[in-house]
C-alpha positions in Angstrom: 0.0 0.0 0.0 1.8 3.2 -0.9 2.0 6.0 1.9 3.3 9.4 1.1 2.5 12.7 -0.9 0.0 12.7 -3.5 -0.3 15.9 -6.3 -2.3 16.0 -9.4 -3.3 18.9 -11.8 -6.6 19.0 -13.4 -8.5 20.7 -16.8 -12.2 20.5 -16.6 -14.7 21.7 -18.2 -17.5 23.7 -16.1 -21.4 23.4 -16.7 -24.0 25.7 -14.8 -27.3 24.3 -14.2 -30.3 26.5 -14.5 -29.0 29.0 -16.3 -29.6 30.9 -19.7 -27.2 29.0 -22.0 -27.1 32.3 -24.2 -26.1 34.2 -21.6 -23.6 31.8 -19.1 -21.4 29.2 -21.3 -19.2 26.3 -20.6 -15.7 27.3 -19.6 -12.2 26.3 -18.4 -11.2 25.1 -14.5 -7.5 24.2 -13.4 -7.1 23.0 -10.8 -3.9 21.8 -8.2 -3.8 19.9 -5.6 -1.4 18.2 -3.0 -1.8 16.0 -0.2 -0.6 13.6 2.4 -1.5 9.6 1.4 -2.1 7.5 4.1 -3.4 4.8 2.4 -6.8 4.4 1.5 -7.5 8.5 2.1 -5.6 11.4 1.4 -6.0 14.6 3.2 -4.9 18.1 1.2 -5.4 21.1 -0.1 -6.5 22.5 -3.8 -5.9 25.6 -5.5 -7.7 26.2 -8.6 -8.8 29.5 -11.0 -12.1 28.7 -13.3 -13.1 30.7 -15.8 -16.6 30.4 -17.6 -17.7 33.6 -20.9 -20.4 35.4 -20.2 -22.5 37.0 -23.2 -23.8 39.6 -21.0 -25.1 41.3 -24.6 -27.4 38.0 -24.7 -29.2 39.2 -21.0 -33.0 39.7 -21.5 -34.3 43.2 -21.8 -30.2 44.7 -22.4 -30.7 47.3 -24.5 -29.1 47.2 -28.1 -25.7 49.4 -27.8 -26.1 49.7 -23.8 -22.2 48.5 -23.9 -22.5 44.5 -22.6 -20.2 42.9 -23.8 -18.7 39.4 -23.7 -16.7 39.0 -20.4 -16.1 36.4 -18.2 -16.7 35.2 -14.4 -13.9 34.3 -13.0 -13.8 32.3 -10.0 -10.6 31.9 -7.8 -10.8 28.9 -4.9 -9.0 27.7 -2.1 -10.2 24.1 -1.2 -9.2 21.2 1.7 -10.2 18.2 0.5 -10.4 14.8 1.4 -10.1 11.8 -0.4 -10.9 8.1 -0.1 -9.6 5.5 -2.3 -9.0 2.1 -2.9 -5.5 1.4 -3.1 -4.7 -1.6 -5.0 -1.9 -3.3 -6.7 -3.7 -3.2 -10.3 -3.4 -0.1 -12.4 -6.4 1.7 -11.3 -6.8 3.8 -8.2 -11.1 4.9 -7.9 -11.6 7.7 -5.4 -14.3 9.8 -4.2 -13.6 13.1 -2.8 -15.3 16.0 -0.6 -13.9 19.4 -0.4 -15.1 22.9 1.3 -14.7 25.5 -0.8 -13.3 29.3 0.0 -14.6 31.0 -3.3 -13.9 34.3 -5.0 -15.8 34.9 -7.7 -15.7 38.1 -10.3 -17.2 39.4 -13.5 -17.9 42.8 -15.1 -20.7 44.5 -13.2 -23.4 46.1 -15.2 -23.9 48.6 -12.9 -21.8 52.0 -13.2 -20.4 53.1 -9.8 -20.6 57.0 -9.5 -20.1 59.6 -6.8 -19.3 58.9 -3.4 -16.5 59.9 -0.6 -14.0 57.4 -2.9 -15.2 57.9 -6.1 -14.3 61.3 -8.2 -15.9 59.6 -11.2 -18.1 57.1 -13.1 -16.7 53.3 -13.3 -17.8 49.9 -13.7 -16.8 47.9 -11.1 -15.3 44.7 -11.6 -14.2 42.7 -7.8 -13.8 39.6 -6.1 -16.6 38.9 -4.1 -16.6 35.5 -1.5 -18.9 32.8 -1.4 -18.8 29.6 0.7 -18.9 26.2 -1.4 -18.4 22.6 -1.7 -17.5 19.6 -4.3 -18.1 16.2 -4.2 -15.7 14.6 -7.0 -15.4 11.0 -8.5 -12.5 9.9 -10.1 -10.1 7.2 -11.9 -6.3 7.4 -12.1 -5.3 5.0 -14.5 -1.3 3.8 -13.8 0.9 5.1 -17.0 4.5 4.5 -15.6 5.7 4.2 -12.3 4.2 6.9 -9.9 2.1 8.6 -12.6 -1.3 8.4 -14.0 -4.1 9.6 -15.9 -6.9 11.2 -14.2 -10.1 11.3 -14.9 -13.3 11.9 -13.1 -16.2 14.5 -12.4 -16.9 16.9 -10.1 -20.5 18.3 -8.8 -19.7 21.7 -6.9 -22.3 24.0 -5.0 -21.8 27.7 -4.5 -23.7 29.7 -1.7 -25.1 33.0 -1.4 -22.2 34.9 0.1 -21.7 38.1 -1.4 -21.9 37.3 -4.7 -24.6 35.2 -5.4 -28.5 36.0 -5.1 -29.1 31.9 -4.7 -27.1 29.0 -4.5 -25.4 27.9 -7.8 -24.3 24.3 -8.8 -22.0 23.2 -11.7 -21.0 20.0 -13.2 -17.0 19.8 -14.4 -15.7 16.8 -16.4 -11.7 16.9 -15.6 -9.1 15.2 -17.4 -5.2 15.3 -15.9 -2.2 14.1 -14.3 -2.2 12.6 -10.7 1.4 11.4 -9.1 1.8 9.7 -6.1 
């Protein structure tokens, strides 16, 4: 049974649920993470930037020429995580993991911020805002060489209100990457 430091960087492909598609469209995620394997769990820590286009021209009742544009939501995370899997001596290692997310999410605002004690003109405003979160994920690593793999799995992540969401938001990522151990 190996013991020892796991890593493993991700690309996925995000997928809002209950959304305008015209508006909010799939987009990138990469995603790091390292951890300590005991066996069959491995407690760590990810760090991962998504980023999904946003046709904000494509929001119902935007007026034509009202300057939307096509921008994008960024999303910046912070996430401990654990992971149980079954170790094995055949080439494939199946986990499941669970992680609490610290999210920072940003995108173009519509509104224009004027006035104020701050503000000696007209902006738009364009910050990273927090929301609380958390993923479930379900993976394979497939065994390439010695210490390396392919992995390949899904994730289902849930956003709450915080500060920059009005209600909670979920996604669905396909990932594809490299796990070492």
């Amino acid at each position: 049974m190996h013991r020892g430091y796991q890593g493993s960087f991700t690309l996925g492909v995000p997928v809002f649920a209950n959304v305008d598609r015209d508006v909010v469209r799939p987009g990138a995620d990469l995603n790091f993470f390292g951890g300590m394997d005991i066996g069959y769990a491995v407690f760590g820590l990810a760090l991962g930037a998504m980023w999904t286009p946003m046709n904000l021209y494509n929001i119902p009742g935007a007026t034509p020429g009202s300057g939307y544009d096509r921008s994008p939501m960024t999303r910046l995370y912070l996430s401990p995580e654990l992971r149980v899997q079954v170790p094995n001596k055949s080439p494939i290692l199946p986990y499941l993991g669970i992680t609490f997310d610290a999210n920072w999410w940003r995108v173009k605002e519509t509104e224009i911020v004027c006035g104020g004690v701050y503000y000696y003109y007209c902006a738009r405003v364009a910050v990273f805002r927090f929301t609380p979160g958390m993923t479930a994920k379900l993976g394979v690593a497939f065994r390439v060489s010695t210490g390396s793999h392919i992995d390949i799995g899904i994730k289902y992540s849930l956003s709450g209100t915080g500060s920059f969401f009005f209600r909670r938001e979920q996604w669905v990522t396909p990932y594809v990457g490299l796990l070492f151990r």
